[in-house]
VOFI-567902 format. One record per residue (C-alpha): x, y, z. Coordinates in pm, whole numbers, padded with zeros to 5 digits, always signed. Each point is the difference from the previous one (the first is absolute). Layout:
// VOFI-567902
XYZ/...
***
This chain:
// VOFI-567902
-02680+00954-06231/-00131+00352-00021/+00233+00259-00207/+00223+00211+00229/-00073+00355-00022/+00359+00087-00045/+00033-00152-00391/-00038+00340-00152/+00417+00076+00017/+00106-00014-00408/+00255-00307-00118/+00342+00273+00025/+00321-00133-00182/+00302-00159+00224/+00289+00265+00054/+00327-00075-00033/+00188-00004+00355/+00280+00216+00060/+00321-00250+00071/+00063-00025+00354/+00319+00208+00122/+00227-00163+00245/-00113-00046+00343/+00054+00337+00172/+00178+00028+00295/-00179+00118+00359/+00071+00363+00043/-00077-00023+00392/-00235-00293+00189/-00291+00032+00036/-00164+00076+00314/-00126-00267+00166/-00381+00079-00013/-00132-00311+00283/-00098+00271+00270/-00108+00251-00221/-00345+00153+00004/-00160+00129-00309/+00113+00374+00078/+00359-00144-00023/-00024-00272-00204/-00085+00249-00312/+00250+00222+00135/+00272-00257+00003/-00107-00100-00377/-00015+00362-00149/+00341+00022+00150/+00166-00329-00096/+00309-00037-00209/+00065-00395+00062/+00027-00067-00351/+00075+00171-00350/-00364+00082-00098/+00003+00310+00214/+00216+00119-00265/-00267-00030-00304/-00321+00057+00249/-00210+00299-00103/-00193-00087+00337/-00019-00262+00251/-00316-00215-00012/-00072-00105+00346/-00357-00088-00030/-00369+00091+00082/-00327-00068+00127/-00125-00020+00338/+00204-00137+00296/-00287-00223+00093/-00046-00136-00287/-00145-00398-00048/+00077-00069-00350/+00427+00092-00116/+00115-00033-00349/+00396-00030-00044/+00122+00081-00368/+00378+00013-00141/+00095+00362-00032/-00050+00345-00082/-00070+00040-00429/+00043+00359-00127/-00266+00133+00084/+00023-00103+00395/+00358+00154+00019/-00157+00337-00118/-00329-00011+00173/+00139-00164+00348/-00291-00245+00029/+00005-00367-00134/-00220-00144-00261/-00083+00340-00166/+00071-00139-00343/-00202-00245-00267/+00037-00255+00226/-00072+00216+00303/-00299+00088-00154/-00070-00378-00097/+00050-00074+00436/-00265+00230+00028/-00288-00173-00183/+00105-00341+00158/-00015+00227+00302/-00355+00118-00076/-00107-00339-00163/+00050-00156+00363/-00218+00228+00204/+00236+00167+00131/+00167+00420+00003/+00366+00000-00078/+00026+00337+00165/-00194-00085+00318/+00049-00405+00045/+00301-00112-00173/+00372+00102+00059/+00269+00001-00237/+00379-00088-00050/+00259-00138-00177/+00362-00195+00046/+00170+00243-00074/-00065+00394+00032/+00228+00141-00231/-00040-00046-00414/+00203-00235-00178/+00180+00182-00279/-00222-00110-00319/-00246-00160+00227/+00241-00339+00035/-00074-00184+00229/+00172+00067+00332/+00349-00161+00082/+00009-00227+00323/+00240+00264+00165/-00234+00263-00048/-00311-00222+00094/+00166-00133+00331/+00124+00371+00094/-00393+00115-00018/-00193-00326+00121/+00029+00055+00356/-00225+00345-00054/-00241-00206-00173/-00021-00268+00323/-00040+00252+00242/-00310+00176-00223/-00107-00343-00015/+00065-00084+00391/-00167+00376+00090/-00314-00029-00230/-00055-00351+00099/-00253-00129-00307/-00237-00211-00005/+00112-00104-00340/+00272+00100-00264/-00026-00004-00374/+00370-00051-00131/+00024+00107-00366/+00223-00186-00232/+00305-00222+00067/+00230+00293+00193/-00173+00040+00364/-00044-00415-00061/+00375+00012+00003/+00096+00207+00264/-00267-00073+00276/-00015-00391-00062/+00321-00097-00197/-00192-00178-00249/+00006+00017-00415/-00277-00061-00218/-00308+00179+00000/-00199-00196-00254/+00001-00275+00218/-00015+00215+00351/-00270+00234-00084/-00353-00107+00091/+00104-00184+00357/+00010+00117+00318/+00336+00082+00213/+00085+00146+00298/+00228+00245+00095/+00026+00027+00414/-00395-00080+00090/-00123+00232-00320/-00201-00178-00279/+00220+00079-00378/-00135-00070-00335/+00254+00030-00299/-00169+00096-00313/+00153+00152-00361/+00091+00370+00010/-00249+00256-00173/+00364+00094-00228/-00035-00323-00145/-00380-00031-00046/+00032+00253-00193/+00233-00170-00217/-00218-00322-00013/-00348+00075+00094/-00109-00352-00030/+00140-00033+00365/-00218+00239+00119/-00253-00314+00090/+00274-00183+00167/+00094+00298+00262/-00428+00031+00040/-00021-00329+00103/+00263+00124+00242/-00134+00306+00152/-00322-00181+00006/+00152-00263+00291/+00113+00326+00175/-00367+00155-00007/-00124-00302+00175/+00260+00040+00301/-00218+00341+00057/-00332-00124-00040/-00024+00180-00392/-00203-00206-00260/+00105+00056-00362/-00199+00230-00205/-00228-00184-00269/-00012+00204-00281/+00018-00006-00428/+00300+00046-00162/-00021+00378-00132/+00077+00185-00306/+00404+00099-00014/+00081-00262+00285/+00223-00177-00267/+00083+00286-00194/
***
């Protein structure tokens, strides 16, 4: 199979996770977003206190790309850098997302739209708690429901989780589900590629079964200087 052109990322040591606090109590429900449009829908997130990480947020991550998007990707959570920036995947591994991005023919910033579980960071990057991931899913739904994809990318075992209810991503990743009438493909996230960059192949083989749903051949090409580097 042809080396993807997104193997240049360095091999980056495994952090230590912050221990999880307590599960934090809802401050207020959240709104329910099902008749929202986008206008309100963002609104409605930058304004939500449903669950305790509106008291660590820097900013709220809604999401972006282009309302008619074809092609979604759904990640876990703002990282540092998304909390300060307001955007998602603006880090190492948002940069990673980007050359898959680019590597499948398409423009993240004109073809591709994208979100997260939850919109508010994690304290230490943990992963989110299921109170704080069921008080923000239903925003996440109704981007999905509005944007209507053609496919969605979900990154790593968290959207997995919370859209489908299922565990185990090894296994998962690679085969086809659907989530009302829209095409899904679980693959790894680029967080942990970068941690083990021999699965880089595996989510390839991945995003190369989503290329073919939009008529996109693979590029042929040599493995380059740095890709492994």
């Amino acid at each position: 199979a042809p080396s993807p052109a997104f193997t240049a990322a360095p091999r980056v040591p495994v952090p230590e996770k912050t221990p999880a606090p307590p599960p934090a109590k809802p401050m207020e429900s959240a709104p329910d977003p099902a008749s929202l449009d986008w206008p309100e829908l963002r609104q409605a997130a930058l304004q939500c206190r449903a669950c305790g990480l509106c008291e660590t947020r820097r900013t709220v991550v809604f999401g972006e790309g282009p309302t008619d998007a074809k092609l979604m990707f759904i990640g876990e959570g703002p990282g540092a850098d998304e909390d300060a920036q307001g955007r998602p995947f603006v880090g190492r591994a948002g940069e990673l997302l980007t050359r898959m991005i680019t590597a499948m023919g398409f423009d993240r910033a004109s073809e591709v739209y994208i979100a997260n579980v939850v919109k508010c960071r994690p304290p230490g990057n943990r992963t989110p708690l299921p109170d704080e991931a069921d008080a923000c899913i239903g925003f996440l739904k109704r981007q999905i429901r509005l944007l209507s994809p053609k496919v969605i990318v979900t990154l790593g075992a968290t959207p997995l989780l919370h859209l489908f209810r299922m565990k185990g991503i090894t296994k998962i990743r690679g085969n086809w589900l659907d989530w009302e009438g829209i095409k899904v493909m679980p693959t790894y996230h680029p967080a942990f590629l970068l941690r083990d960059p021999n699965k880089k192949f595996d989510v390839w083989r991945d995003l190369q079964l989503v290329m073919k749903e939009f008529g996109k051949t693979p590029p042929v090409r040599r493995p380059r200087r740095g890709d492994n580097e």
